[in-house]
C-alpha positions in Angstrom: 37.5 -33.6 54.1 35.6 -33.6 50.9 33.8 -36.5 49.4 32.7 -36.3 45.9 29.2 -38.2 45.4 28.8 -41.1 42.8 27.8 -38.9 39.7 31.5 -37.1 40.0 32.8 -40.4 39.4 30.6 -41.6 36.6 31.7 -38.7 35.1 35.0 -39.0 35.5 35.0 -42.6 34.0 32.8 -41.4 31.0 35.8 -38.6 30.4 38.6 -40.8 31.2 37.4 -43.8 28.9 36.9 -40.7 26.0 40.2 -39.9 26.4 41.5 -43.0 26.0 39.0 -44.2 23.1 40.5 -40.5 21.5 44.1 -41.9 22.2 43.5 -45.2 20.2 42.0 -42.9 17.7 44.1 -40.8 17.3 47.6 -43.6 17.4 45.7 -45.9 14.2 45.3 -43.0 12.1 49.3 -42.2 12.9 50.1 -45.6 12.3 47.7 -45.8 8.8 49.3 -42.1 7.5 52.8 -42.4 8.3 53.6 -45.9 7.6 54.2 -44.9 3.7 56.3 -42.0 4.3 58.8 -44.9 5.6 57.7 -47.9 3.3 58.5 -45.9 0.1 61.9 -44.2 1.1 62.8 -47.9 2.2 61.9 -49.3 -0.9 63.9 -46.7 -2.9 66.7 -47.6 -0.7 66.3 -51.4 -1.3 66.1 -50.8 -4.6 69.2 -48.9 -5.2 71.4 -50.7 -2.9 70.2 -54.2 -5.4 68.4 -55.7 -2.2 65.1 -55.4 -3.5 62.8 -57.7 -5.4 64.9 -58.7 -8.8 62.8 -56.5 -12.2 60.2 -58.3 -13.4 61.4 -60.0 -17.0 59.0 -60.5 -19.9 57.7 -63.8 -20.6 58.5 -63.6 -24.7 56.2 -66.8 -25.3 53.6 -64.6 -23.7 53.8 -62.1 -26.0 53.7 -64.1 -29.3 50.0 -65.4 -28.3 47.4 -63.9 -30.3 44.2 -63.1 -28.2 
């Protein structure tokens, strides 16, 4: 039988906790770069379809005032 001695297993830690610290790394900056490639498609889609947000209308006693 073979026993591995206790700097084996610090070093297996140190990698393991790497590879995890890399995962959560790695699944943010997925989450932060694709999230628009879906948003903006969806809010085309929205838009077409009339569910969106209604236009924004011009206030016209906004626009008579002088600065």
């Amino acid at each position: 039988m073979e026993s591995q001695g206790p700097l084996a297993i610090v070093w297996f830690s140190v990698g393991l906790g790497a590879f995890y610290i890399a995962l959560i790394w790695v699944n943010t900056l997925l989450g932060a770069f694709l999230t628009p490639f879906f948003i903006i498609p969806a809010t085309w889609l929205l838009d077409r379809l009339g569910m969106g947000a209604p236009p924004a209308t011009e206030d016209p006693a906004a626009s008579s005032k002088s600065p």
